[in-house]
KOLDO-918417 format. One record per residue: x, y negated, z negated of N, C-alpha, C in turn; residue number from 1; residue in one letter. Coordinates in steps of 0.001 Angstrom, whole numbers, m for minus. Layout:
<recs>
{{X,Y,Z},{X,Y,Z},{X,Y,Z},NUM,a} ...
</recs>
This chain:
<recs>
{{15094,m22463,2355},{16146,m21480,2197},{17427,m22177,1782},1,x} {{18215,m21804,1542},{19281,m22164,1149},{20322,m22195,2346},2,x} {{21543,m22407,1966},{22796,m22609,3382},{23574,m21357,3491},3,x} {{23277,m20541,3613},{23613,m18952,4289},{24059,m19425,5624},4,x} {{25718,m18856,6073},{25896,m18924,7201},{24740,m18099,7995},5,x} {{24340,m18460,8902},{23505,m17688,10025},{22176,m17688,9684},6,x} {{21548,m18000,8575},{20328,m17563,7970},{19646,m18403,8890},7,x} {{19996,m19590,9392},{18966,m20360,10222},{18648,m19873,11572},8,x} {{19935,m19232,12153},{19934,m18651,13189},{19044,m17401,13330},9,x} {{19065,m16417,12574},{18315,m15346,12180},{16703,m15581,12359},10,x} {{16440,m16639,11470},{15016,m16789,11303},{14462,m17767,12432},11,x} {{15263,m18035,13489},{15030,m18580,14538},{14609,m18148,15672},12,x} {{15246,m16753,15677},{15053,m15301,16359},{14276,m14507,16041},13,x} {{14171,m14449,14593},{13121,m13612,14511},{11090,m14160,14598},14,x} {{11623,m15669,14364},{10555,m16037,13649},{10573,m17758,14879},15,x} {{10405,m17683,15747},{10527,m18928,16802},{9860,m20159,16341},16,x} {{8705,m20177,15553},{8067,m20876,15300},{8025,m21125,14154},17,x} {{9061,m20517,13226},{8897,m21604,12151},{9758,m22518,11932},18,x} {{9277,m23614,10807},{10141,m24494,10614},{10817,m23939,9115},19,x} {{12189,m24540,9287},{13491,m24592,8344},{13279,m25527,7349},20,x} {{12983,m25286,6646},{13398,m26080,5300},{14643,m25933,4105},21,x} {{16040,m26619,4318},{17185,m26251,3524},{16672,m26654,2447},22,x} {{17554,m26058,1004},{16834,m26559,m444},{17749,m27880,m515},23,x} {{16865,m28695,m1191},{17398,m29869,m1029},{18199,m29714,m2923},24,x} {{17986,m28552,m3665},{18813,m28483,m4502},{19604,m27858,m4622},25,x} {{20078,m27047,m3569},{21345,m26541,m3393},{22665,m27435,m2837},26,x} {{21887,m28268,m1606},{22373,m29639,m1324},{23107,m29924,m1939},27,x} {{22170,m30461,m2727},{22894,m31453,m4548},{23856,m30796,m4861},28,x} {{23772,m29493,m5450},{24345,m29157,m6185},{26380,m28939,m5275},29,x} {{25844,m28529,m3940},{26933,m28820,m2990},{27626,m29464,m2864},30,x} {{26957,m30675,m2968},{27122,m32374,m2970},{28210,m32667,m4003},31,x} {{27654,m32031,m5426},{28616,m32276,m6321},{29480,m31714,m7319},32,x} {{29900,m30642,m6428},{30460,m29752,m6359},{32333,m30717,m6868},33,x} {{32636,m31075,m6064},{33560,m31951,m6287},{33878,m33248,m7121},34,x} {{32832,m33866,m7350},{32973,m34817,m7444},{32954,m35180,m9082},35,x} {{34318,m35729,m9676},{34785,m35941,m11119},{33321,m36281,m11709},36,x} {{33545,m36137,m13015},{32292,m35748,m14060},{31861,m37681,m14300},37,x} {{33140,m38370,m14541},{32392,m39570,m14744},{31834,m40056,m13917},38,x} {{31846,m40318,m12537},{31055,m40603,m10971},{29889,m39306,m10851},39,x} {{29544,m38510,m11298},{28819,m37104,m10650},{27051,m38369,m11280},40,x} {{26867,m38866,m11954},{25605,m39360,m12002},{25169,m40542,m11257},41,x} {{26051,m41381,m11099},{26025,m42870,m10143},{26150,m41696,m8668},42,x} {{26585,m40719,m7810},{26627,m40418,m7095},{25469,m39206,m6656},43,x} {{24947,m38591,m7859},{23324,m38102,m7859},{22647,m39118,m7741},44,x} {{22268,m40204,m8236},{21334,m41355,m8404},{21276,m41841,m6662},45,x} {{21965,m41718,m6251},{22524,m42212,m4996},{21734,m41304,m3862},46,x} {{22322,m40131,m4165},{21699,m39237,m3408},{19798,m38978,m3823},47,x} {{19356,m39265,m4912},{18293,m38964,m5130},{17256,m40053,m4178},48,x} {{17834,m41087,m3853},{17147,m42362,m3691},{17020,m41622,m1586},49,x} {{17812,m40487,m1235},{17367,m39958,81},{16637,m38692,m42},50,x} {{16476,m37907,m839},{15589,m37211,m638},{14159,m37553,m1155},51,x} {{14356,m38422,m2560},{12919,m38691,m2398},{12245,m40193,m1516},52,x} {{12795,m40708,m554},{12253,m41812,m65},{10784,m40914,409},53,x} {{9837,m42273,627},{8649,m42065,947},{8294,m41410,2596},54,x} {{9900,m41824,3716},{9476,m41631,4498},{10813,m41202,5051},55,x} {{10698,m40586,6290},{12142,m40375,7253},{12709,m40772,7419},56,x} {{12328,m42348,8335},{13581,m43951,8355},{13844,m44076,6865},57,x} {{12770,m44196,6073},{13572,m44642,4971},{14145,m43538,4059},58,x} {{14333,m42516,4393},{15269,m41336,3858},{16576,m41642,5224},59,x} {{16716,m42098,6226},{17731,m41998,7090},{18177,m43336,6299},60,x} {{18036,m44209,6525},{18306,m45411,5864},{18823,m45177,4811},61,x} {{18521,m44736,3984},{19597,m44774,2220},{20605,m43246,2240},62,x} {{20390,m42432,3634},{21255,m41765,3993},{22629,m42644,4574},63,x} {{22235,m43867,4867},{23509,m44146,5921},{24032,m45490,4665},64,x} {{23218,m45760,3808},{23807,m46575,2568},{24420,m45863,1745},65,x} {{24182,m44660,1257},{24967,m43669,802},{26735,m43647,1215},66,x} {{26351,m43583,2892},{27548,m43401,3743},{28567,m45032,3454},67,x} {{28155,m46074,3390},{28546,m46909,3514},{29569,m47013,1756},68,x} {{28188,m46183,626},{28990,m46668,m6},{30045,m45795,m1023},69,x} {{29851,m44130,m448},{30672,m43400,m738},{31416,m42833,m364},70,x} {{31201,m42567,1294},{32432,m42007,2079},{33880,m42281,2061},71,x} {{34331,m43707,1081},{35488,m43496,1237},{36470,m42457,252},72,x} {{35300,m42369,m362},{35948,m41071,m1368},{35368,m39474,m1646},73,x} {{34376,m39928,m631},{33493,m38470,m922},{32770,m38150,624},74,x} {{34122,m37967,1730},{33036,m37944,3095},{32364,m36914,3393},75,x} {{32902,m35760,2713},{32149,m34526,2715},{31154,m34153,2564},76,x} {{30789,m35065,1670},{28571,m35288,1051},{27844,m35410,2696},77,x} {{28461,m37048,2812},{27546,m37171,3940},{27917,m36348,5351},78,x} {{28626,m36152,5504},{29252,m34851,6399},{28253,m33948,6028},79,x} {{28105,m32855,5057},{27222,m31986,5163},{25811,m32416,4965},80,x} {{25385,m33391,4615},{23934,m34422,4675},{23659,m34131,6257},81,x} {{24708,m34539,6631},{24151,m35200,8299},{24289,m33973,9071},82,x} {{24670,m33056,9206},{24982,m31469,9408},{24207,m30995,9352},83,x} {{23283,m31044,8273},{22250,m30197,7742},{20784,m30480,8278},84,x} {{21205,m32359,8128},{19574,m33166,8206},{18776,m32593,8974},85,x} {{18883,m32375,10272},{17339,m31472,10724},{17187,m30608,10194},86,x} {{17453,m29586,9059},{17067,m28581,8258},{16632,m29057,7073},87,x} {{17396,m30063,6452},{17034,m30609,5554},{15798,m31678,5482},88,x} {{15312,m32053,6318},{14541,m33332,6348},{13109,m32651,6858},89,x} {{13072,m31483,7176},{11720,m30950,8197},{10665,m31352,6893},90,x} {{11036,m31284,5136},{9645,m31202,4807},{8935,m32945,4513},91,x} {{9999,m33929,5723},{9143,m35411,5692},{7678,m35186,6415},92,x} {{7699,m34147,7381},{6374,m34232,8115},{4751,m34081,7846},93,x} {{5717,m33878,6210},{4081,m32979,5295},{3931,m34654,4216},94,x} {{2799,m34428,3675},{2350,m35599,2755},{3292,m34696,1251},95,x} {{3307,m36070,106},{4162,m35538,m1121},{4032,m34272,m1529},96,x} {{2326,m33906,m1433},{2222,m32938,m2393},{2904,m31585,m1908},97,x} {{2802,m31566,m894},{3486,m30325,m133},{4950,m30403,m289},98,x} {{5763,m31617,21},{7314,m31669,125},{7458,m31105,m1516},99,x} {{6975,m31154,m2480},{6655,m30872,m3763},{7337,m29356,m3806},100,x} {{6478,m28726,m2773},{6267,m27014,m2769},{7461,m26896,m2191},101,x} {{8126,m27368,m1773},{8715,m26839,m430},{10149,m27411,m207},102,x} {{10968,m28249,m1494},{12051,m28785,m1319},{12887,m28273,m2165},103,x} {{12496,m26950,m2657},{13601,m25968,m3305},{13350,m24802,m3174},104,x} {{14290,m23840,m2908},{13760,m22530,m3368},{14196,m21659,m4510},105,x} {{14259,m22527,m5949},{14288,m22147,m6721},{13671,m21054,m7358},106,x} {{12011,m21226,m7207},{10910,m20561,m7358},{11503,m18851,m6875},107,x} {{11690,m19028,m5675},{11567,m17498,m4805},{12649,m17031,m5594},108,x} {{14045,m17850,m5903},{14890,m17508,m6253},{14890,m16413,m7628},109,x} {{14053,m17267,m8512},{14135,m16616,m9727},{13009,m15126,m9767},110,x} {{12270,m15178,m8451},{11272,m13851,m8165},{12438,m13038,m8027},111,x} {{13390,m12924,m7294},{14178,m12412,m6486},{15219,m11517,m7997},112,x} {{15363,m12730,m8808},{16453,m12423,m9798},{15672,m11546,m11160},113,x} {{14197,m11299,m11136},{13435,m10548,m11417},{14018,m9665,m11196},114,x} {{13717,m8872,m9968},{13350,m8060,m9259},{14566,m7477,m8979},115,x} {{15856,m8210,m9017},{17045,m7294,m9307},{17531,m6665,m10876},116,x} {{16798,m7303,m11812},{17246,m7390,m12876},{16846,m6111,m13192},117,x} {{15646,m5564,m12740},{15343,m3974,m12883},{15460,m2862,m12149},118,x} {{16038,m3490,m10916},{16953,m2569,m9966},{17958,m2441,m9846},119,x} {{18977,m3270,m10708},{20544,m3177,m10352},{21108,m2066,m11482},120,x} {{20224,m1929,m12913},{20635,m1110,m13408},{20527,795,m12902},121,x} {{20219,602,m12183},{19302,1743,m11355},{20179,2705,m10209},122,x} {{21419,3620,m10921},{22276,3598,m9512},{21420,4559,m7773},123,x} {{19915,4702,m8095},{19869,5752,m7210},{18301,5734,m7376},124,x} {{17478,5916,m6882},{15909,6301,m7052},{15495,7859,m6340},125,x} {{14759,8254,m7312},{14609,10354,m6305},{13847,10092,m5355},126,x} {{13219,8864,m5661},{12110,8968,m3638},{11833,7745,m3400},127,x} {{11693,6948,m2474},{11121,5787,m1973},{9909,5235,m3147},128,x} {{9035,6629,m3478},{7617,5766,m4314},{8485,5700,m5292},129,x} {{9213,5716,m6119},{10061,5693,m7520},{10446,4427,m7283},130,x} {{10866,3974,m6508},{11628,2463,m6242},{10030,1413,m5844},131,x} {{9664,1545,m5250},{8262,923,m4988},{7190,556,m6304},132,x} {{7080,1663,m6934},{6324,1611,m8413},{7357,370,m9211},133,x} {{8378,1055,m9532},{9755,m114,m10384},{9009,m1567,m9905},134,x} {{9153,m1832,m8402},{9350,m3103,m8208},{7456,m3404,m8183},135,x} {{6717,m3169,m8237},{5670,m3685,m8480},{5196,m3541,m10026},136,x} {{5583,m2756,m10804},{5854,m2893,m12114},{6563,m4439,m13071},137,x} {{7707,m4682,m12220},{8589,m5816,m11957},{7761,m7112,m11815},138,x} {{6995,m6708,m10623},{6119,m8467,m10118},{5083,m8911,m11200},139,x} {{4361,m7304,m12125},{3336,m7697,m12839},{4249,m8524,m13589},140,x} {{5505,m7973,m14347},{5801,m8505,m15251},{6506,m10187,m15081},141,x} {{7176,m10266,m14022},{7359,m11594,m13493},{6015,m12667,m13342},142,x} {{4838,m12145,m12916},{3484,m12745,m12848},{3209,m13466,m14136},143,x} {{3471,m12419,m15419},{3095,m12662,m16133},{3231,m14385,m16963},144,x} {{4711,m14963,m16477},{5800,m15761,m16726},{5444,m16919,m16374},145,x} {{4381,m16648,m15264},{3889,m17708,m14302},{2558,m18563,m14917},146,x} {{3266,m19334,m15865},{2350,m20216,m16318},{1859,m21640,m16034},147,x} {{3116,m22003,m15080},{3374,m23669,m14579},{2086,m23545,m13431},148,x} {{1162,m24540,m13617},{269,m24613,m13117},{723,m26185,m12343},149,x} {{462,m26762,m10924},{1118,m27124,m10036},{m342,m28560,m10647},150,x} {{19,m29700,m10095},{m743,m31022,m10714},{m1047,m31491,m8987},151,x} {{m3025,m31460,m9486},{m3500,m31723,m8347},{m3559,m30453,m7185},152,x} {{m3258,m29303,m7664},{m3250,m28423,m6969},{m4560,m27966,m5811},153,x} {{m5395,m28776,m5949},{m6863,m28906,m5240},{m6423,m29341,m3897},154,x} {{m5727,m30988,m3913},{m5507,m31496,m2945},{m4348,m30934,m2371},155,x} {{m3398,m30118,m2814},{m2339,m29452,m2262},{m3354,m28220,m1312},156,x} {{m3751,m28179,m1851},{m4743,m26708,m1078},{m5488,m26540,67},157,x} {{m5842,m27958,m104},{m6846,m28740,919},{m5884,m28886,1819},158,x} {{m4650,m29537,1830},{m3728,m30051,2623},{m2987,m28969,3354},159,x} {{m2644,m27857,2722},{m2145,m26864,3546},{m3134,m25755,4456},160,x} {{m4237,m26228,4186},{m4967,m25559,4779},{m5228,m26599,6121},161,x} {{m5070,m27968,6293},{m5056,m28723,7242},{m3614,m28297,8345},162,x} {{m2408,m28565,7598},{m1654,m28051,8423},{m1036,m26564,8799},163,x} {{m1640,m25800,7892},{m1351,m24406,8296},{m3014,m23264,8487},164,x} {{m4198,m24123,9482},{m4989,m23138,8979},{m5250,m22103,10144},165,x} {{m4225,m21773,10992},{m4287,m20911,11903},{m3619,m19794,10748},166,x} {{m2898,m20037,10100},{m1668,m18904,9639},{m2500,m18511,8382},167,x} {{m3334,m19606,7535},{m3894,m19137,6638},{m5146,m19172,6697},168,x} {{m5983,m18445,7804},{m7648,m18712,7665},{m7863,m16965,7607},169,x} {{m6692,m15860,7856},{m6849,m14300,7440},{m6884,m14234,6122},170,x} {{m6798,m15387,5214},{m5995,m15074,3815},{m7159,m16063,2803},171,x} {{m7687,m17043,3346},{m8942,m17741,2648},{m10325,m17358,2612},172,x} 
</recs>
């Protein structure tokens, strides 16, 4: 999910057991938000070297080299890095292929921006099924778009079915 005040809180309550995953490209994009155009790539490069480390210590580790070697001009990065990190870091517990799935929510995002794109022109619907038809009308056509086929997607499959197969053995 992204950094919505409260959104973590919400889905904490509603949903006790799941885990949080912040987008680690909204992050970024947070991250460099500020920061002058000639430094914005030496200071991505920087940051890239913590989200993709291979492991947690070594994502905490080039988190705190980061700190060492930009905070004096940019403490706000690692300020909201370290703020965030247990939201941000939950998808080290999975092997690559999964952190893959699961370190943006770009994907949902652009379902989402579908799915307004044929409802916002819309000031009013005459009945509930009028709005229901629209938006599944909507998904075929968003489906359609969906051509990026995911690499190795076998062993991704295999793997989430290891760590999620209570949640997904109604659905296989």
């Amino acid at each position: 999910m992204d950094n919505l005040t409260g959104i973590s809180d919400a889905i904490a309550a509603a949903f006790p057991k799941a885990e949080i995953q912040k987008c680690i490209v909204h992050q970024i994009r947070n991250s460099l938000k500020f920061v002058p155009w000639k430094e914005r790539s030496a200071v991505a490069a920087d940051l890239k070297k913590i989200y993709t480390a291979p492991t947690l210590d070594q994502a905490e580790t080039e988190l705190a080299l980061f700190e060492e070697k930009w905070d004096q001009k940019y403490r706000y990065i690692s300020k909201s890095w370290r703020k965030n990190w247990p939201e941000l870091s939950t998808f080290y517990k999975y092997p690559p292929a999964i952190r893959k799935l699961i370190y943006t929510t770009n994907p949902i995002e652009s379902f989402n921006r579908g799915i307004r794109k044929v409802t916002k022109t819309r000031p009013a619907f005459p009945t509930e099924n009028a709005l229901l038809k629209l938006i599944f009308l909507a998904v075929r056509d968003i489906e359609r778009k969906w051509t990026h086929t995911y690499e190795d997607w076998g062993i991704i499959y295999a793997q989430l079915l290891i760590y999620f197969e209570e949640i997904l053995k109604n659905y296989v």
